[in-house]
N, C-alpha and C positions, 0 to 999 in steps of 0.2 A: 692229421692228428687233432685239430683243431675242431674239427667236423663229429668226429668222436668223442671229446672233450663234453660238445655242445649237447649229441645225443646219450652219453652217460649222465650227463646233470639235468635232462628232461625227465629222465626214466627214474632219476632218482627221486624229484619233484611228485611224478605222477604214482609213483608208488609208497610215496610219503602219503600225498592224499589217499589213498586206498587205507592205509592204514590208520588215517588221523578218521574217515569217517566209521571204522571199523570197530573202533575206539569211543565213538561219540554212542553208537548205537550198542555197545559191551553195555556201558552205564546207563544206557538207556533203558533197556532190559531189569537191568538188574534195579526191581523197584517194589517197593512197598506194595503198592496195588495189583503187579502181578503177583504177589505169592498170596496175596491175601483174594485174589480170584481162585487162587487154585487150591484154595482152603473147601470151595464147592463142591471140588470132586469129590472129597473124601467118601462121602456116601454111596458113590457109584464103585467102590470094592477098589484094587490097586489096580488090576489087569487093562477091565475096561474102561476106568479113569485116564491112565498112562495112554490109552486106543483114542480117544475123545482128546487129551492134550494134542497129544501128535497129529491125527486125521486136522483138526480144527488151525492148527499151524499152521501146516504146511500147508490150508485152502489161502485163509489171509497172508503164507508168505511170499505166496507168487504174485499177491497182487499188491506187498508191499513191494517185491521185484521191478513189476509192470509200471510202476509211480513214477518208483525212482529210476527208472529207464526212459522214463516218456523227459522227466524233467534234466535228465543227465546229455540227451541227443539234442533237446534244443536249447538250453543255457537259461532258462525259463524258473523262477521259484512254483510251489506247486498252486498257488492260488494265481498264478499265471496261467500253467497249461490247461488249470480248469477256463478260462476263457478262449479256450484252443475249441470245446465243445459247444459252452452255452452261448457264445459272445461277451461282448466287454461288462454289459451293464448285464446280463443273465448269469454271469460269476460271481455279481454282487452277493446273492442269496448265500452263496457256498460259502462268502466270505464270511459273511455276516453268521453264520451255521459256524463256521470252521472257528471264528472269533468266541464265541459262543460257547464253543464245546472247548475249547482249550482252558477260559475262564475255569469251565467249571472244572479241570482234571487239576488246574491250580489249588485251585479250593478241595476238592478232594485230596491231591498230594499233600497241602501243607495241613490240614486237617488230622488224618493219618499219620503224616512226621509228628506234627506238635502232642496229640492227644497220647504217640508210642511214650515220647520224651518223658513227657508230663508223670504218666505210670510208671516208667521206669525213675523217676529222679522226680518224686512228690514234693515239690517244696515252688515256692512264687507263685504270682497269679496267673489265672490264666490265660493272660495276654501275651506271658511272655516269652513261650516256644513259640508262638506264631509271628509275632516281632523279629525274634532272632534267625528262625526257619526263611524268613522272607528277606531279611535286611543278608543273609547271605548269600539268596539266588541275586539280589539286586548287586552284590559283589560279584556273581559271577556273570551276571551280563556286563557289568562295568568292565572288565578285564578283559571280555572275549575271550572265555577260557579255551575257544575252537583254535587260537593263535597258537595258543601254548603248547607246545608237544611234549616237551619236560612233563606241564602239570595232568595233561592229559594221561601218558602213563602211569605216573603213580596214582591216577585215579582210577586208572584200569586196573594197575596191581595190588594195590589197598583194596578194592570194591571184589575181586579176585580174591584173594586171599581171605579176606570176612566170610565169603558165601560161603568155601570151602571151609573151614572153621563152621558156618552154621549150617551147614549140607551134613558133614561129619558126626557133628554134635547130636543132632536129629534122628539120623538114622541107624546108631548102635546097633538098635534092637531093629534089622529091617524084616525078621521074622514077621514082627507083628504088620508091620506096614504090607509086606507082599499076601499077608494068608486073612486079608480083613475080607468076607464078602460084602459085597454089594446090600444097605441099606435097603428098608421096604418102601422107606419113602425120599428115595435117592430119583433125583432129575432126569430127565428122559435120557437116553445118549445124544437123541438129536439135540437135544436143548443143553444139552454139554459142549457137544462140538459148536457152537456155535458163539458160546460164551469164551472158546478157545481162539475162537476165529475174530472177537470181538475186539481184541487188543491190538491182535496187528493193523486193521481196521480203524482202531482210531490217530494210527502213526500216518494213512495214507496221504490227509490233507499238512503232512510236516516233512515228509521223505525228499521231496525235492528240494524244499528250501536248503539240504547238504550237499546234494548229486548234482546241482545244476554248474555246480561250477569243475565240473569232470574230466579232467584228459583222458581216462580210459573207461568210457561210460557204464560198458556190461560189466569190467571188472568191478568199478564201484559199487555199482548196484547189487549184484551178486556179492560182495563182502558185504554191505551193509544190512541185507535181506537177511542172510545166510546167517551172520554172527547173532542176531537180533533173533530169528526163529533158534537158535541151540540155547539163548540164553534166557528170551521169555518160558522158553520148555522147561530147563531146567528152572527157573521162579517159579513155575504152575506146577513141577514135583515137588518141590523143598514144598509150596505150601500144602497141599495133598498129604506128603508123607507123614509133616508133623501134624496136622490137623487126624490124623487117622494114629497116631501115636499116642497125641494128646489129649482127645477130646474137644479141643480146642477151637473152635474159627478165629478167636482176635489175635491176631497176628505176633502184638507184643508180650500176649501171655502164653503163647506159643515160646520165644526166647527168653523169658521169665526162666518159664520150665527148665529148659535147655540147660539153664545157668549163663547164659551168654553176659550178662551183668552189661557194663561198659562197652563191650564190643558189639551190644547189643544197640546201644545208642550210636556208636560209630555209624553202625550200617544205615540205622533210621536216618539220619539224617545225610550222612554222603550222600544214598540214596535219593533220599527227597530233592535235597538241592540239584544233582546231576540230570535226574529226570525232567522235574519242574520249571528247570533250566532250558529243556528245548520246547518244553509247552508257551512260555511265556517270548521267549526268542522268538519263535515262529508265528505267536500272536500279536507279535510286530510288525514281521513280515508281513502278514494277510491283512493288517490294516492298512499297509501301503498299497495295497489295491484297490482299498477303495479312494486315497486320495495320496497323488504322488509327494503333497506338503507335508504327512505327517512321517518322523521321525519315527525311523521303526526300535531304537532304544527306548524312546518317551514313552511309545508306547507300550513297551514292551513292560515298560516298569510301573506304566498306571494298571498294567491286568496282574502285574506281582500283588501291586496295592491292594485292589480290588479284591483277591483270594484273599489276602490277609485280614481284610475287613470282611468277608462274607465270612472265613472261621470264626474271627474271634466276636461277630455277633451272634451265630447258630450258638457256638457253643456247647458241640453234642461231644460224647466222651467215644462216639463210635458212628460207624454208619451202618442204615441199614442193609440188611442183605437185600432186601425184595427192590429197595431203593436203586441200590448201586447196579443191580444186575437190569434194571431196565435202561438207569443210565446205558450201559453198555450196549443195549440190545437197539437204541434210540439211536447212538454211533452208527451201529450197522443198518438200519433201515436209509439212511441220510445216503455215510460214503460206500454202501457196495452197489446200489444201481447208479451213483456216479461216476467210480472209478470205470463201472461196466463201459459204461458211454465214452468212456475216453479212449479205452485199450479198442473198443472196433473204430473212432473215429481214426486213431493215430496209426494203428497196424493192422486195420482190415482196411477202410475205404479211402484212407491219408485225407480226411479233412479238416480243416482251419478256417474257426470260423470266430478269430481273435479281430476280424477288421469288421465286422458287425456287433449291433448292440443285443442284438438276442438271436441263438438258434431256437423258436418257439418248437421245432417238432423235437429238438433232444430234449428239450424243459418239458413237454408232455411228455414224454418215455420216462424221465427221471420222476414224473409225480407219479405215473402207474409203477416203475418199480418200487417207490417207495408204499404204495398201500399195496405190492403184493409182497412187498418182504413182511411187512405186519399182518395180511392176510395165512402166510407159509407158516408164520410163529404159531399159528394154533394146531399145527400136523406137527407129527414126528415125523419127521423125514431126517434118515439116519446118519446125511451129510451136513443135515441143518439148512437154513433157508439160505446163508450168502451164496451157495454154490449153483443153487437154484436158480438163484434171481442174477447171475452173473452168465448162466449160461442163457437166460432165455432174454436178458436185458440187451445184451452184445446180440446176438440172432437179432430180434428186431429192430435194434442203432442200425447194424450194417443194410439190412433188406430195407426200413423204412428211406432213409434215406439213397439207399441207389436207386430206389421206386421215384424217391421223392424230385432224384435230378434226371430222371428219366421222361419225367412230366414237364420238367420245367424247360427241355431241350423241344419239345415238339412246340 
């Protein structure tokens, strides 16, 4: 009885965690910058839009899968099992990249939060949504809102219940959203899907800092993956359907329109803090790689800082489009021929190469994927380039290196 006892309060434990990362990655989704990417589609008409969210998904959701699976089996954060491929000091570069890009999705998120706030509730200077946007996520790294299951829910079920309210509101008329065709100067589909593929893509360097601590690896990984591609989907419709409704790209005059009023700022900023909460957490983590002394809270709350001082010195009322979509497109040249390199080191040729200071022949593969993922962007190719460069980057991880320890045996 006792034995059963033990295995009932295991199972409840490990399916607690399936459901508390399931929950981290709900609000993760659910963000400002994905509805305001999928404000791009609009011009590609509904059909082939909705073809391009989804195809673009589901390339980055398998390889958000493949992350969080690498970091779930060995108990690893993800700036860890990147030294599983490059070595200890050759993961520096990711770190430094991955520190890097997290700043700036900071600064883009609290940018985005403060600038909705500001239009929606004109009043104070403009220091002051980006103070308060930021002195909140710094409340929610103080508290470890990931402890909390209580707040964790109702942040699932408030951030839930808003969407739907602004998913509803939106789409009355979905006459007009389903029978819009396709724009004359609407983006290629390849260069759709790829902007679709972009997002999941920049979660790859943060998916493990959740799954590493996993009692049921695949099942985490698969809830985390799985909740995260239905719910950036549905963010990349909501923004598509009202952007093709409204005329609209910026996001908050998008719920202007709506009438969303108040509930309008609710979601701005729920949002923003929920989000910007695992860019800044996790850009803690990856500076404790590069030095075991530093505090991954401290740090975590000098890159909150750092966002709040790079807004509120830009000081723009918007971001650009052509800006933000290369941001994105810079994400994907970086982690899809790195992740490539990890999924054939870990489940093609099972190699570890965390007890060395550099694997130099995956650090050459990762600089030639990266100037053929920016050489791919100037083709349309109808899957986009990360699929490309994932399939031909894993091909030669696995063959360079079985060649490579085929030489080093004679």
């Amino acid at each position: 009885m006792e034995n059963q006892n033990v295995t009932a309060g295991e199972a409840g434990i490990k399916d607690k965690e399936v459901r508390r990362n399931a929950m981290i990655w709900f609000c993760a989704g659910v963000s400002m910058a994905e509805i305001l990417t999928g404000t791009y589609f609009a011009p590609l008409g509904f059909a082939k839009g909705l073809a391009a969210i989804l195809l673009g998904h589901l390339i980055g959701g398998v390889l958000f899968f493949m992350a969080g699976l690498i970091g779930a089996k060995t108990g690893k954060s993800a700036m860890e099992t990147v030294k599983m491929s490059f070595g200890n000091k050759g993961a520096l570069l990711f770190v430094v990249l991955n520190v890097v890009q997290l700043a700036g999705w900071t600064a883009v998120m609290i940018l985005t939060g403060s600038s909705s706030c500001a239009f929606v509730f004109d009043f104070g200077a403009s220091f002051i949504w980006p103070l308060l946007i930021g002195l909140l996520i710094i409340i929610w790294i103080a508290v470890d809102i990931r402890k909390f299951d209580s707040l964790n829910t109702a942040a699932f079920v408030l951030l839930f219940v808003l969407t739907i309210i602004l998913c509803v509101t939106i789409f009355k008329n979905h006459a007009e959203v389903v029978g819009l065709a396709e724009a004359a100067d609407a983006l290629s589909f390849g260069a759709a899907v790829e902007l679709s593929v972009a997002m999941p893509l920049s979660w790859l360097p943060l998916v493990s800092d959740y799954t590493r601590t996993a009692k049921k690896p695949v099942l985490t990984s698969a809830a985390s993956s799985g909740v995260y591609f239905l719910v950036s989907c549905w963010m990349y419709f909501i923004g598509m359907g009202a952007s093709i409704l409204t005329g609209e790209s910026d996001v908050v005059q998008i719920m202007v329109k709506a009438g969303l009023g108040i509930a309008a700022l609710v979601i701005v900023i729920f949002s923003t803090v929920t989000t910007t909460f695992l860019d800044v957490y996790s850009a803690g983590i990856s500076s404790k790689s590069i030095s075991k002394k530093i505090n991954e809270k401290i740090a975590a709350y000098i890159v909150c800082a750092v966002g709040v001082a790079i807004v509120i010195v830009i000081s723009q009322k918007s971001i650009e489009t052509a800006s933000f979509e290369n941001f994105l497109y810079f994400i994907g040249s970086v982690f899809a021929p790195m992740i490539s390199i990890q999924i054939a080191d870990y489940f093609i040729i099972k190699n570890d190469s965390s007890d060395k200071n550099f694997n130099i022949l995956n650090l050459i593969i990762w600089v030639l994927g990266f100037v053929l993922y920016r050489f791919l962007m100037s083709f349309d190719f109808v899957l986009g380039s990360t699929f490309l460069v994932m399939l031909i980057v894993c091909t030669v991880t696995a063959l360079a290196n079985i060649a490579a320890k085929k030489l080093l045996k004679k």
